[in-house]
MINUKE-237154 format. One line per 5 residues: number of its first residue (from 1); for each residue x, y, z of N, C-alpha, C. Coordinates in steps of 0.05 Angstrom, whole numbers. Each point is the difference from the previous one (the first is absolute). Example, Ala and Ser with C-alpha at 12.3 -4.5 7.8 and 13.67 -1.06 7.14 Angstrom:
1) 264/-114/156/-18/24/0/18/24/0  -7/21/-14/16/24/1/-15/22/14
This chain:
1) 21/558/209/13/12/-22/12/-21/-19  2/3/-17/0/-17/-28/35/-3/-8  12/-17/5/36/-7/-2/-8/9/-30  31/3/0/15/5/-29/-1/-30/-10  3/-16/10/-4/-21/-16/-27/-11/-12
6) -14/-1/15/-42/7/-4/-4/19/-23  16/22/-1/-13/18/-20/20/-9/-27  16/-11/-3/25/-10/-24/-21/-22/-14  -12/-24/25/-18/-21/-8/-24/18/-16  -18/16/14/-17/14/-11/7/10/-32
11) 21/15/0/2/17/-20/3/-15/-28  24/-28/14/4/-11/-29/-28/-23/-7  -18/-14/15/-22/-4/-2/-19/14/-16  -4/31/14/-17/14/-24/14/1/-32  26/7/2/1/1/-28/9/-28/-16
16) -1/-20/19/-12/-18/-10/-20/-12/-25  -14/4/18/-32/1/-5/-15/23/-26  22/19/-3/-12/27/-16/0/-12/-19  -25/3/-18/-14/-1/-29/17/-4/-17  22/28/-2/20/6/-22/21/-22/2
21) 6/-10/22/26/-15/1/-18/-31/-3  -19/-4/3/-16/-26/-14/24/-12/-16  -7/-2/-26/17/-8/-10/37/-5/-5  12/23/25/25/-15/-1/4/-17/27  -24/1/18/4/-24/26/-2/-24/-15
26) -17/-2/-24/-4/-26/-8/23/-17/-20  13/25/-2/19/-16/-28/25/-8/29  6/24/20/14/-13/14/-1/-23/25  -22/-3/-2/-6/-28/6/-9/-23/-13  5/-1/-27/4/-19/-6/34/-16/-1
31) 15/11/18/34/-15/-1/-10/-10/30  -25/-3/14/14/-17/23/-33/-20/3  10/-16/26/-24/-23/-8/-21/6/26  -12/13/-8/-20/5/24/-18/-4/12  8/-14/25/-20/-14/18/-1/16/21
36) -36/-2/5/-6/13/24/-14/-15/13  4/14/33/-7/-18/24/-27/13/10  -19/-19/15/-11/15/26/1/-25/16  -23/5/17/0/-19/25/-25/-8/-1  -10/14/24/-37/-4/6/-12/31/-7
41) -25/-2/-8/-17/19/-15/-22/1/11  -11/14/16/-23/4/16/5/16/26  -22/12/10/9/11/41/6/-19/12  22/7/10/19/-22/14/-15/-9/30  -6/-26/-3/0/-20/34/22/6/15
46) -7/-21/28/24/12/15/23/-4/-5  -5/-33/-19/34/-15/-4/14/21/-22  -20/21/-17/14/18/-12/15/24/5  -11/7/13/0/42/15/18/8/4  16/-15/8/34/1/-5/8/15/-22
51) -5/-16/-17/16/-3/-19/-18/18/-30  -20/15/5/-13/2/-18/1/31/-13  0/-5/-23/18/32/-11/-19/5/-25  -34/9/15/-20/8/-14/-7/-6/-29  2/-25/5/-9/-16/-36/-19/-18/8
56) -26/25/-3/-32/-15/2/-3/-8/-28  -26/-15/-2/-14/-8/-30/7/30/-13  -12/18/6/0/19/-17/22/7/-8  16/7/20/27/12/-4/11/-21/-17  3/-24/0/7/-20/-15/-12/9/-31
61) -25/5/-2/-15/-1/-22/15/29/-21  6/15/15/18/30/-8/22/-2/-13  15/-27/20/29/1/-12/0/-18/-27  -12/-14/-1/-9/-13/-36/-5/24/-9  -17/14/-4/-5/15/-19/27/13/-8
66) 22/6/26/21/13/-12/16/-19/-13  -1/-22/11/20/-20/-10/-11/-8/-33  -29/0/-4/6/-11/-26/-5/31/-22  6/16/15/8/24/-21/36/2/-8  6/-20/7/41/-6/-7/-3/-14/-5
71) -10/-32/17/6/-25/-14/-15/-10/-11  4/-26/-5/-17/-27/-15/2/-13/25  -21/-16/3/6/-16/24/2/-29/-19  13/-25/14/7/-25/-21/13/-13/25  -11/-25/3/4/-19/27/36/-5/4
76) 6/-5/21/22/8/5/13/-23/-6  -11/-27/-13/4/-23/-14/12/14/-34  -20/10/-7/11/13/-30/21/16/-2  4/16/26/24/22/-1/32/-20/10  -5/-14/10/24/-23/-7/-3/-6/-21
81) -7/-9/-10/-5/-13/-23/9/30/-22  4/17/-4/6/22/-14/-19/9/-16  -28/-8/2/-16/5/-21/0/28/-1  -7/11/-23/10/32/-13/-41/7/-1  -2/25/10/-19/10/-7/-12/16/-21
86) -24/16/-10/1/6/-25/-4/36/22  9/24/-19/-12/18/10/29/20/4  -11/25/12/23/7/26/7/2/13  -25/-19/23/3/-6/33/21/-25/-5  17/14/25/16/-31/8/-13/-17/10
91) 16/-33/9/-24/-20/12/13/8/25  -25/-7/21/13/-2/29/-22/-21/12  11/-11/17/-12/-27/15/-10/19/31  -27/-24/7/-7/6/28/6/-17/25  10/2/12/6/-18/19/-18/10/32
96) -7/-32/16/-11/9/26/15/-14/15  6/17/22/29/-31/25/-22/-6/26  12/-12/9/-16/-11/29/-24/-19/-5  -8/-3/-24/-26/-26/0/-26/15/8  -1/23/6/-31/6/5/-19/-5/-27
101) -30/-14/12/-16/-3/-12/-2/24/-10  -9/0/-41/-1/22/-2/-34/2/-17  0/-19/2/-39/-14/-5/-21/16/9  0/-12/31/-28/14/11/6/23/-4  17/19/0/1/25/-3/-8/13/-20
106) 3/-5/-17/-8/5/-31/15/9/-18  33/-2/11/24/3/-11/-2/-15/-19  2/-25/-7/-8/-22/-29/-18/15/-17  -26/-5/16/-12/18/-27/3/23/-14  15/18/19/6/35/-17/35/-11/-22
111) 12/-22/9/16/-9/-14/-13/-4/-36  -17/-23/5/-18/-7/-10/-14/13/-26  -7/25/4/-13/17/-12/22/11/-7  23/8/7/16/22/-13/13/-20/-21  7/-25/-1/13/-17/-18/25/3/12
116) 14/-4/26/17/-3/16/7/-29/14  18/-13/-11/11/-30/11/20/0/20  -1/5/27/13/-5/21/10/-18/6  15/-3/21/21/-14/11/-7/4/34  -7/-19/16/0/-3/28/31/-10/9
121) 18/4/16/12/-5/9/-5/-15/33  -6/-29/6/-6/-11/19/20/-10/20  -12/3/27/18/-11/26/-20/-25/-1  19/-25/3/-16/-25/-20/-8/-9/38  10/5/28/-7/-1/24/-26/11/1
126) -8/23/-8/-21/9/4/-25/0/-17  1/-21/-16/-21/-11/-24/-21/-10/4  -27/1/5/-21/-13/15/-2/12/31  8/34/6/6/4/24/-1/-19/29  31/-10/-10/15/-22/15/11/19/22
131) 9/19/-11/16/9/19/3/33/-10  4/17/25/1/28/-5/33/9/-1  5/9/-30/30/8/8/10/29/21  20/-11/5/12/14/19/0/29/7  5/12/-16/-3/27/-4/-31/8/5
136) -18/-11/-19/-30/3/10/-12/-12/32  15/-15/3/-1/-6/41/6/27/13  24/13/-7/17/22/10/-33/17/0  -5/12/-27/-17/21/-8/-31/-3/20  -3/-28/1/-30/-7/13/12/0/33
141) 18/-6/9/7/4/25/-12/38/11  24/10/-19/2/33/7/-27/5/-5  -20/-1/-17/-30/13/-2/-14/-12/14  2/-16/17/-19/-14/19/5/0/29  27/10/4/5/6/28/12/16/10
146) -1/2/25/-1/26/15/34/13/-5  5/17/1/31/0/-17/9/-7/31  2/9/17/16/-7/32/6/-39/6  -17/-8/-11/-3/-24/-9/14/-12/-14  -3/7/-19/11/-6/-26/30/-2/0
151) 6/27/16/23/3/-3/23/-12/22  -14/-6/25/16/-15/19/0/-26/-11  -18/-13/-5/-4/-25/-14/23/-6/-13  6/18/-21/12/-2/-22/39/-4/11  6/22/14/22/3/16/11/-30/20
156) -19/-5/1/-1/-26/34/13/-19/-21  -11/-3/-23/8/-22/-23/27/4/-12  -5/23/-8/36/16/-14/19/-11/27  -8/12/20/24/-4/15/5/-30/18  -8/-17/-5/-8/-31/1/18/-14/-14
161) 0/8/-34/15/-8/-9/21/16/-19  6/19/16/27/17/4/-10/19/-29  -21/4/-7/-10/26/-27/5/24/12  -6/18/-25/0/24/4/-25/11/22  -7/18/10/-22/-2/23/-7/38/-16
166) -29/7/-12/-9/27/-4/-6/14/18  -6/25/-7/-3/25/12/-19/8/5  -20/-6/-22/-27/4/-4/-10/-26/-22  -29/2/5/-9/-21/-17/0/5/-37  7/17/-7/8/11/-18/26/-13/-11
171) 15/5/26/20/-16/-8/6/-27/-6  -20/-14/11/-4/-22/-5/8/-16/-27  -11/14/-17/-1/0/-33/27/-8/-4  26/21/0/19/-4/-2/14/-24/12  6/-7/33/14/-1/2/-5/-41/4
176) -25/-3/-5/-4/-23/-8/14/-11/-20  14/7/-22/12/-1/-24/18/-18/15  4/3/21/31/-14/7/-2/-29/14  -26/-10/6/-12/-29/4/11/-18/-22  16/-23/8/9/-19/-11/-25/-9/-17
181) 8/-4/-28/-16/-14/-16/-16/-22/-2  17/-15/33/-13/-32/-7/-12/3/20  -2/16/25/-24/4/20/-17/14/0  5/23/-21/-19/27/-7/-31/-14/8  -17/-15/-6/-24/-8/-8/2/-6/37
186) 7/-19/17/-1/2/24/4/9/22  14/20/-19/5/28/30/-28/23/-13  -8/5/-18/-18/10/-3/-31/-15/12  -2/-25/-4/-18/-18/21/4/10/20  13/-2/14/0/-1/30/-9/33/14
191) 8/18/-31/1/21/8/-37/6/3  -1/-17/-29/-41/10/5/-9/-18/18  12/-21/10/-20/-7/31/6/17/18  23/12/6/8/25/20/-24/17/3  -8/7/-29/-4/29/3/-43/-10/5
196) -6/-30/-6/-22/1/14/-21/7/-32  17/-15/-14/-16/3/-45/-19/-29/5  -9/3/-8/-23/-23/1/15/-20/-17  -8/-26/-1/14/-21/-10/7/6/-31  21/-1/-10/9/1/-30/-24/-20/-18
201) -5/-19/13/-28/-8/-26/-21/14/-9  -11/5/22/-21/19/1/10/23/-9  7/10/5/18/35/-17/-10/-2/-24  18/-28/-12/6/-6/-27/-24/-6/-12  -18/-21/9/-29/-1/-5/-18/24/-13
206) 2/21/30/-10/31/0/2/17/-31  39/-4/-10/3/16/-7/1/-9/-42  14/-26/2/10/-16/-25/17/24/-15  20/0/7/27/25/-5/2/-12/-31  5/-22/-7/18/-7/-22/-19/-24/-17
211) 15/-8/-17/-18/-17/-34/0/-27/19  -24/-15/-9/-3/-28/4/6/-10/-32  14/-24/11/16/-9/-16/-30/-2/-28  -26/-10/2/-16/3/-23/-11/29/-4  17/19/10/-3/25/-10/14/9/-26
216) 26/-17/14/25/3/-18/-10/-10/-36  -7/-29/17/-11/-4/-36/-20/8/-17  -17/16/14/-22/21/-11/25/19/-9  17/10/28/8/26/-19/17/-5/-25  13/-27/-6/7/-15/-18/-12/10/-28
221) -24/-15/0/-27/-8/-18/-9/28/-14  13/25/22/-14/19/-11/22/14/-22  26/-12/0/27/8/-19/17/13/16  -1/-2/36/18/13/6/16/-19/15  25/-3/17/21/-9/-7/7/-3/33
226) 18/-14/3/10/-12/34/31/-1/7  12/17/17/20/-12/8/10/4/32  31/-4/11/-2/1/22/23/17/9  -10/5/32/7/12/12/18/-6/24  7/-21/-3/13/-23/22/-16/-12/22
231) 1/-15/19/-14/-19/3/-14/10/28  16/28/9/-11/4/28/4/30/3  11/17/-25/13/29/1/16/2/11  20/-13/-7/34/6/15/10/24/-8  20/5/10/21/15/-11/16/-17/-15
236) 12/-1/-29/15/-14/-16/22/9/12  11/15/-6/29/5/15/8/-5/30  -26/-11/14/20/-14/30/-11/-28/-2  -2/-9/-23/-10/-25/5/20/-21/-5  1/-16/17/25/-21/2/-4/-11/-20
241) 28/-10/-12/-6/-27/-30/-24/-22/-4  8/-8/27/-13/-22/6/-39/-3/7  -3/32/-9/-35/4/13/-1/5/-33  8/-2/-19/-3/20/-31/-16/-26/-5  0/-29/-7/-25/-9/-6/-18/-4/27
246) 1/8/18/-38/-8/7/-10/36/-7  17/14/1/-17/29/-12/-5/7/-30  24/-11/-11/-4/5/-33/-3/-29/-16  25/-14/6/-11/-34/-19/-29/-8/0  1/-8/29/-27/-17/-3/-30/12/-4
251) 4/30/11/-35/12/-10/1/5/-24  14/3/-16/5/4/-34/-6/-30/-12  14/-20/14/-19/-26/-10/-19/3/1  -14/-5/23/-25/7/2/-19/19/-11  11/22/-7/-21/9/-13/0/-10/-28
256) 20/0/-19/7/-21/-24/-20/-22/8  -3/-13/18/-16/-28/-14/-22/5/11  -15/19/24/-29/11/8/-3/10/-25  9/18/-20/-5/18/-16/0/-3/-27  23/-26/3/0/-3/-24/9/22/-28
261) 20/15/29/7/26/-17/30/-5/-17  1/12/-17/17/-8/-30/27/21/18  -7/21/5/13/29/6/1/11/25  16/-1/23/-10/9/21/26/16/9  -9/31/1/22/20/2/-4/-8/44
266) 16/12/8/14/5/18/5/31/17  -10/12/19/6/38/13/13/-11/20  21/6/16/5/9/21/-13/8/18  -7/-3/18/-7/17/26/16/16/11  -12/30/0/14/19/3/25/9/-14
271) -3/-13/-23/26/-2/-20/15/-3/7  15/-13/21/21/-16/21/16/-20/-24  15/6/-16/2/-16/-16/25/-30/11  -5/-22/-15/19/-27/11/33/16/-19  19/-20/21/21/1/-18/3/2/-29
276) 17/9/-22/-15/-1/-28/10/-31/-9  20/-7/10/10/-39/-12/-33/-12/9  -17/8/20/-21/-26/9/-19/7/-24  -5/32/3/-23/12/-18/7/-20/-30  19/1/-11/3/1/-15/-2/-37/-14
281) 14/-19/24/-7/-24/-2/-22/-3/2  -21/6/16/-34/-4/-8/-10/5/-21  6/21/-17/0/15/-16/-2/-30/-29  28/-3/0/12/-9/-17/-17/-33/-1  5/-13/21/-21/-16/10/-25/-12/-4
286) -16/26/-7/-21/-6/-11/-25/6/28  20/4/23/-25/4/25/-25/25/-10  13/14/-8/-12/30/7/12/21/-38  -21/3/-11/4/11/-28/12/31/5  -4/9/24/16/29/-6/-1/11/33
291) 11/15/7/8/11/19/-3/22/6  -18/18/17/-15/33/-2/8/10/38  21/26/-11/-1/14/30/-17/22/-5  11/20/11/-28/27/2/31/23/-4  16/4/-13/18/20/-8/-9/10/-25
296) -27/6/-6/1/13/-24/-2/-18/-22  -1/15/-31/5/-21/-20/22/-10/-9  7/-24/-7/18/-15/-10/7/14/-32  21/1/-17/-1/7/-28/-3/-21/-11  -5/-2/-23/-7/-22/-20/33/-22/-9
301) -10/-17/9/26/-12/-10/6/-15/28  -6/8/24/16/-8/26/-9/-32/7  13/-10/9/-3/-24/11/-33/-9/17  -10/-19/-10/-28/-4/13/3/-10/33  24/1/12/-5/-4/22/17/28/17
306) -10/20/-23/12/25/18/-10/26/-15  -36/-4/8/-11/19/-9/-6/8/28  -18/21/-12/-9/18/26/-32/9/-13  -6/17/23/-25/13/-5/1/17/5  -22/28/3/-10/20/8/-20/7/17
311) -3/12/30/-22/-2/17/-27/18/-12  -24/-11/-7/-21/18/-9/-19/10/15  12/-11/30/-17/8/28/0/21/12  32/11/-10/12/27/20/11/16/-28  -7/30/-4/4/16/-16/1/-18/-31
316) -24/0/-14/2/-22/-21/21/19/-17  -22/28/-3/21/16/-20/25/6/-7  16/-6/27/29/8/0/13/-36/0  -13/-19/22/19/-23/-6/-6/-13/-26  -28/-5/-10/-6/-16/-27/12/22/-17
321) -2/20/-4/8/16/-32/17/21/-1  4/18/18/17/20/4/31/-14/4  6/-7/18/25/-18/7/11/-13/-23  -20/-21/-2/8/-18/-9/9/10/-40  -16/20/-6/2/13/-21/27/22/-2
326) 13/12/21/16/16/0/31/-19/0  -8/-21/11/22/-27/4/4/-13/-28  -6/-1/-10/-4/-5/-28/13/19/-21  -8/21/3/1/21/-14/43/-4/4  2/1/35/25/5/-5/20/-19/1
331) -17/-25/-6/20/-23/-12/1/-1/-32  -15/19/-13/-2/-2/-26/23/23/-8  0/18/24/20/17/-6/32/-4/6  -1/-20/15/35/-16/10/-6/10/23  -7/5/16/0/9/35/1/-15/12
């Protein structure tokens, strides 16, 4: 049965979307700055399945068509930059997080053809599949093994080093959240030799999850755009002072002088955002040109290191345009 809250998302989504109100979604979105997210785009592998909230090529190919019946799309380089569009679509930027290759897929090229300039958001650890981030260890664990397995495995480790211990492998998901930041990557190792995962090279070999770094500069070459994601997918908010440059300083160098990039915005993982004094010294700094959580849209005018986005993975209709259009509406009205 369908919550009251499911059918509120539904309802204000469809009329969203309705013909007649076309034109006042668009005038009321033009007061905020709108960036949208996805992730990975294709039937999800195992390191995905987790996490995957039915955004195949096609389904991908669907939600453009709705998206550029509101917006303009304009690289998320120009929308800092304030460039003004011509028309009555507002601009809105595309953003991708986690570094998945979006090449072999054919994500680039349907970019490509629509005249759409993206933004990759990279885990600069997992560049040249060096390494499988954490969360996708979690995901390739659970689809590859036996859950009885999986799940004692998992527990023997929690309670080792005094974690939370699940219920079910399900639970897993959650209560991993609470693995210290600076061991996360080696308690999840230990966890896939437990469970009996074939060597992490080979996986990685198998699978190539994410951009090689001369992917990057193809996807460069083709007008679309690079930034990062921190250096291993932390949580920003439990991350000690003292870890903020090997996760954010120094892979932002690095991609600056690999890239030779002029502009290099900055997402959160899991929109976990840093204190706002650190955000805001990088900021200022010169590390990182702008700053993107996932709360929706930012209004025009707000600080570049305290924007946000919109999820286009889960209910596009209600989080990209319904919401975010009714939010607007009632800041225009004093609410």
């Amino acid at each position: 049965m369908m919550s009251m809250k499911m059918m509120i998302k539904q309802l204000v989504g469809g009329i969203a979307t309705s013909s007649i109100l076309a034109p006042v979604m668009r005038r009321s979105l033009q007061s905020s700055i709108n960036i949208i997210y996805y992730h990975r785009v294709g039937t999800p592998p195992s390191y995905y399945k987790s996490f995957f909230s039915g955004c195949t090529y096609e389904r991908f190919e669907r939600d453009l068509d709705v998206l550029q019946s509101y917006f303009q799309f304009v690289s998320l380089e120009d929308m800092l930059l304030g460039e003004r569009v011509t028309g009555d679509k507002p601009a809105a930027a595309l953003t991708f997080d986690d570094g998945f290759s979006l090449i072999g897929n054919g994500v680039m090229d349907l970019l490509n053809r629509r005249g759409i300039r993206a933004t990759t958001l990279v885990i600069t650890e997992c560049l040249d599949n060096r390494q499988l981030m954490w969360r996708h260890k979690l995901s390739a664990v659970l689809a590859e093994t036996p859950n009885a397995q999986a799940l004692r495995a998992y527990n023997q480790i929690a309670s080792a080093n005094a974690l939370p211990t699940a219920s079910s492998p399900s639970e897993i998901i959650r209560v991993s959240f609470e693995m210290p930041m600076e061991t996360k990557d080696e308690l999840m190792d230990e966890w896939w030799a437990r469970c009996g995962m074939q060597p992490l090279p080979a996986y990685l070999a198998a699978h190539q999850p994410y951009f090689t770094w001369e992917e990057l500069r193809t996807w460069r070459k083709n007008g679309h755009s690079v930034g990062l994601h921190t250096a291993t997918h932390v949580s920003c908010s439990r991350l000690a002072p003292d870890a903020v440059d090997k996760e954010i300083v120094a892979p932002a160098r690095e991609l600056r002088t690999a890239l030779d990039a002029k502009v290099l915005p900055f997402s959160y993982p899991f929109g976990h955002r840093l204190p706002p004094t650190i955000a805001e010294s990088l900021y200022r700094d010169g590390m990182i040109d702008c700053v993107l959580g996932i709360q929706g849209y930012a209004t025009v005018g707000a600080p570049l290191h305290r924007l946000e986005r919109a999820n286009g993975e889960v209910e596009l209709e209600y989080s990209v345009l319904g919401k975010p259009a009714l939010m607007n509406a009632r800041r225009a009205m004093g609410f």
